[in-house]
C-alpha positions as CSV (number, residue, x, y, z in Angstrom):
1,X,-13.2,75.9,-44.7
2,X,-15.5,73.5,-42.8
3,X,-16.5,74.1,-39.2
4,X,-13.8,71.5,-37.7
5,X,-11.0,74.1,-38.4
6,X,-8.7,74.5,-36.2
7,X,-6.6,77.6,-36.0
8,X,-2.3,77.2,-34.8
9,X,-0.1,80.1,-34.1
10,X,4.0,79.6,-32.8
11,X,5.0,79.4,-29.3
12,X,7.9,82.7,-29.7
13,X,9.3,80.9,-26.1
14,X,9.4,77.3,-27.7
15,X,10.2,77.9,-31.4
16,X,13.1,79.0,-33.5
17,X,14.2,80.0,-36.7
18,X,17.5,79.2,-38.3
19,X,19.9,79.6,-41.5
20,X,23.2,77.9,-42.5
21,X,25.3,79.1,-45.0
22,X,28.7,78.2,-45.6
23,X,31.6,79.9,-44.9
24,X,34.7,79.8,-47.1
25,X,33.3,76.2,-47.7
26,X,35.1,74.8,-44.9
27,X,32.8,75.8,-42.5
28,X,28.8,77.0,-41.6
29,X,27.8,80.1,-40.5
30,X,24.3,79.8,-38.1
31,X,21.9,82.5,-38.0
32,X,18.4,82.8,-37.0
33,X,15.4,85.6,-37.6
34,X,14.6,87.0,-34.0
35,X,11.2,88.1,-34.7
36,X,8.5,85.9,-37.1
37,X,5.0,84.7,-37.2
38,X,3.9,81.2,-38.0
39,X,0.0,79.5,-38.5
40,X,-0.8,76.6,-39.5
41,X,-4.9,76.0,-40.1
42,X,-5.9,72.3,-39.8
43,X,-8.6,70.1,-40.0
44,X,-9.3,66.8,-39.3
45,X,-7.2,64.0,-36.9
46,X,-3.8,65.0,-38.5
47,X,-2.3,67.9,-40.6
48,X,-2.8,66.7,-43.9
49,X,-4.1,69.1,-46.2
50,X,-3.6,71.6,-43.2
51,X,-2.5,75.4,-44.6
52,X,1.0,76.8,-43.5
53,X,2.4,80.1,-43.2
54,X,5.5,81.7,-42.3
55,X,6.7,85.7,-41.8
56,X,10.4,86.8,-41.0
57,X,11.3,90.2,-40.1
58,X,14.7,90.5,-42.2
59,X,15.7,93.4,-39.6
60,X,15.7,90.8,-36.7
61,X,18.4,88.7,-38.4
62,X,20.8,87.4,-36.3
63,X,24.3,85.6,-36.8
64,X,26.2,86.4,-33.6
65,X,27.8,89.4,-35.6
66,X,26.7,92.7,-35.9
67,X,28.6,93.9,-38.6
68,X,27.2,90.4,-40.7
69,X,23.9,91.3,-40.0
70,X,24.0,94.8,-41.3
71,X,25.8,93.1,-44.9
72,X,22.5,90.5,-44.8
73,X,20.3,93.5,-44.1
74,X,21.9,95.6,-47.0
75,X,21.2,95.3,-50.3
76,X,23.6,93.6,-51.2
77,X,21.5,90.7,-49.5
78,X,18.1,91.0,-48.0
79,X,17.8,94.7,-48.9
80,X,15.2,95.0,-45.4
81,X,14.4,98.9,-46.1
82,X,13.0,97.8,-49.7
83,X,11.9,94.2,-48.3
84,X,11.1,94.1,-44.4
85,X,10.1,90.6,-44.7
86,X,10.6,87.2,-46.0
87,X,7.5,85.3,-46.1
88,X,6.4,81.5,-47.0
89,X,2.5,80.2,-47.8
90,X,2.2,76.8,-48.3
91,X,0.5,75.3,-51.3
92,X,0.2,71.8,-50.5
93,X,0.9,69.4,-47.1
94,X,1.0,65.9,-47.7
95,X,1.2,63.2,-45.1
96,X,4.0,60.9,-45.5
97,X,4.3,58.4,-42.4
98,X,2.5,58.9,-38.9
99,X,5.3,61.1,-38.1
100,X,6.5,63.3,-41.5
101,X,5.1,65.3,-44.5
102,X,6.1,67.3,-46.9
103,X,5.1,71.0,-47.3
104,X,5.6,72.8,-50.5
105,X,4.4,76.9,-51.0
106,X,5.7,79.8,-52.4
107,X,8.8,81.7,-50.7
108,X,8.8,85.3,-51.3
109,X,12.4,86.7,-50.6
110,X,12.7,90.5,-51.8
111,X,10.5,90.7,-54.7
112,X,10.9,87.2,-56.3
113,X,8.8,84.7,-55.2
114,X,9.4,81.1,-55.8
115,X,7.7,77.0,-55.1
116,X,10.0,75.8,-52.0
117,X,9.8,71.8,-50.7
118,X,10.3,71.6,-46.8
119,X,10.7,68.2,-45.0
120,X,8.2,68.7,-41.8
121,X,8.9,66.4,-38.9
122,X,5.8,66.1,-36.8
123,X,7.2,65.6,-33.4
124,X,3.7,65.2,-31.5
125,X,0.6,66.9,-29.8
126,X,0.8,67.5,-26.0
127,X,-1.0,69.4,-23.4
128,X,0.9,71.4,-21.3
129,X,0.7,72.3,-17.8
130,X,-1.8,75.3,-18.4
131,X,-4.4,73.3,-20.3
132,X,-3.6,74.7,-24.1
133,X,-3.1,72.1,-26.6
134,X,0.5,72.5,-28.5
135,X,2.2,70.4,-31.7
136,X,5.7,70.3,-32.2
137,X,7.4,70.7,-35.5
138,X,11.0,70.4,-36.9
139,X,10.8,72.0,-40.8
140,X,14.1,71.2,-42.7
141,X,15.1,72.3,-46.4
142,X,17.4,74.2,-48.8
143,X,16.9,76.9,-51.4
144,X,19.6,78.7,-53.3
145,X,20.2,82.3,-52.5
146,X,21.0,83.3,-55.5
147,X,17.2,82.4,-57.3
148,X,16.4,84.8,-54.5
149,X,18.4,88.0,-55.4
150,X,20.5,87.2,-52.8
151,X,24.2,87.7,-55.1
152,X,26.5,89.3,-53.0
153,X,29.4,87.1,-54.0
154,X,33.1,87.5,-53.0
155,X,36.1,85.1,-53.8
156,X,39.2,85.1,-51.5
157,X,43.0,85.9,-53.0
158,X,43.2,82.0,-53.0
159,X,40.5,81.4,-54.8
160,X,37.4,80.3,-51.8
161,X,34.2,81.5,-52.3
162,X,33.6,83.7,-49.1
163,X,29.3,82.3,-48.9
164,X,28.0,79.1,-50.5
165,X,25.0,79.3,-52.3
166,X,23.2,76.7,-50.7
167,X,20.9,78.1,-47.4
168,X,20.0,75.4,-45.3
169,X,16.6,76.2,-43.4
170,X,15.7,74.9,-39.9
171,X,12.4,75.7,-38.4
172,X,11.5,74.2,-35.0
173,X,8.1,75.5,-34.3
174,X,6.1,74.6,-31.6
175,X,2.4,75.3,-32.0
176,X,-0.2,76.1,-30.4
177,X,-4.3,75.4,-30.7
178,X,-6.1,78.6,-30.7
179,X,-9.5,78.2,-28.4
């Protein structure tokens, strides 16, 4: 690490954390982690090469439905008494235009940890009103639940699957330069 480091943790008041699944495959089903950590350590004018990590508290999930969220937190999904957390660390972050990269690392969901590509949308730098030095970012991708141990799987008397395999991920994160 070189001395022009510089250290980002989230903004919990400006950043968010959401899932889509799909529901019966007609429609999507939006949740979110309440409680996670993010850093990002830079260096340099811009984030390339910068190192990215991610914690979710699987207890804080959150899809507007109580009973749901007990089902995710079960083990028949997240298993949060075995697993309390879902984490990411980032393995490489490559600049792709002034205003996108792409961020691969190692998910860890339960105990099986797998290589993830995320789409990162650098939406700026700004300082804000109280003098601290923030970065906006909108992180987009897809993993299959199932690669995770996620398979709970139901099928409806006609047939539907009750929850697609396919979990969308959308992380806007705004950061913020540690002094």
């Amino acid at each position: 690490m070189n001395s022009t480091a510089t250290k980002w943790v989230h903004d919990p008041m400006h950043s968010e954390v959401l899932f889509k699944a799909k529901h019966l495959v007609i429609s999507t089903v939006t949740g979110k982690f309440r409680e996670f950590t993010a850093e990002i350590e830079s260096s340099g004018e811009d984030f390339s090469n910068a190192k990215a990590s991610f914690t979710a508290e699987i207890n804080s999930i959150d899809t507007n439905m109580e009973q749901r969220d007990n089902h995710l937190k079960s083990d028949d999904f997240f298993n949060a008494e075995q697993y309390p957390t879902l984490s990411f660390v980032s393995t490489s972050f490559v600049k792709k235009s002034e205003d996108e990269y792409e961020m691969t690392g190692d998910m860890t969901i339960r105990d099986v940890t797998k290589p993830v590509t995320l789409r990162v949308e650098y939406g700026g730098t700004m300082v804000d009103f109280y003098g601290n030095t923030k970065a906006g970012f909108e992180i987009t991708g897809k993993i299959n639940r199932k690669e995770f141990g996620l398979n709970w799987s139901a099928v409806t008397e006609a047939g539907g699957i009750v929850v697609g395999d396919e979990i969308k991920l959308v992380l806007n994160i705004q950061m913020a330069a540690q002094k």
